[in-house]
C-alpha positions as CSV (number, residue, x, y, z in Angstrom):
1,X,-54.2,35.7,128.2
2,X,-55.9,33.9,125.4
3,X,-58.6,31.9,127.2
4,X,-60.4,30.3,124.0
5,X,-56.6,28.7,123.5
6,X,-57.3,25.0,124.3
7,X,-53.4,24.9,125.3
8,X,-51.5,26.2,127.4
9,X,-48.2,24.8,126.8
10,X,-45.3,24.5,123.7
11,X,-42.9,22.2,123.1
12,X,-39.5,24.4,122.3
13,X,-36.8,22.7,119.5
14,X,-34.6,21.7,122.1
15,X,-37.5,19.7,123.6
16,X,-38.3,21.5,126.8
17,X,-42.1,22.0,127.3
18,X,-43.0,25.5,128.7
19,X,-45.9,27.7,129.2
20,X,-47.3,29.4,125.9
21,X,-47.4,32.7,125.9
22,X,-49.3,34.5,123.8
23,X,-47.6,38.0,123.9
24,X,-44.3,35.6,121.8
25,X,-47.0,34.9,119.0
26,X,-48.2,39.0,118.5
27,X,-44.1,39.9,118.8
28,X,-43.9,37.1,116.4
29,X,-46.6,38.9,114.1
30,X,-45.6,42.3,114.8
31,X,-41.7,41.6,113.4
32,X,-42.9,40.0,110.3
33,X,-44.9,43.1,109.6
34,X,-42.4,45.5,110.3
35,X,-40.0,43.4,107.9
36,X,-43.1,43.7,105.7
37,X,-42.6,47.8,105.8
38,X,-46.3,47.4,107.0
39,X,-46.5,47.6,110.8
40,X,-48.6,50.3,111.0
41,X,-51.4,49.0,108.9
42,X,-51.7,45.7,110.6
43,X,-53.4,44.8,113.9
44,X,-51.0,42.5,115.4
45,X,-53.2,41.4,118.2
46,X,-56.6,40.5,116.0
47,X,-53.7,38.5,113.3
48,X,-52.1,36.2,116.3
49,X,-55.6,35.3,117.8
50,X,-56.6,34.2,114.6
51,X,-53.2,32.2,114.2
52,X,-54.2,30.7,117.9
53,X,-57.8,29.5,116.9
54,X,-56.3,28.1,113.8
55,X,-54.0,26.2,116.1
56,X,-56.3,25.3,118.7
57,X,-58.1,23.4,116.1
58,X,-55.2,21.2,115.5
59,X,-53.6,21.0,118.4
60,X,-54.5,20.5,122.4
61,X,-53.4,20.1,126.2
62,X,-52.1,16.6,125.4
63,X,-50.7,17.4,121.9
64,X,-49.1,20.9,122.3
65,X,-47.6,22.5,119.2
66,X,-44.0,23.0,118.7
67,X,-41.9,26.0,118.4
């Protein structure tokens, strides 16, 4: 979904790699703002693409980021 992402996979604590999803990271953003009392002030989506190019500058195809 997020095609400016430059990856497309996570590496979980356990240490299995798997496919990011970006739908996990604006559930992610969408709880915290709820337990913010907040939710409907927020947009969720705009938040966790900023939080991915943020990331994307950091990490990369060969260096995914762990969750």
């Amino acid at each position: 979904m997020m095609d400016e992402s430059t990856f497309t996979k996570v590496i979980k604590r356990d240490g299995r790699i798997v496919p990011f999803d970006f739908k996990k990271v604006v559930s992610a953003v969408n709880k915290a703002a709820i337990a913010g009392k907040k939710p409907e002030t927020l947009d969720c989506t705009k938040i966790a693409k900023e939080i991915i190019t943020r990331l994307s500058t950091k990490f990369s195809e060969t260096n995914p980021p762990s969750v």
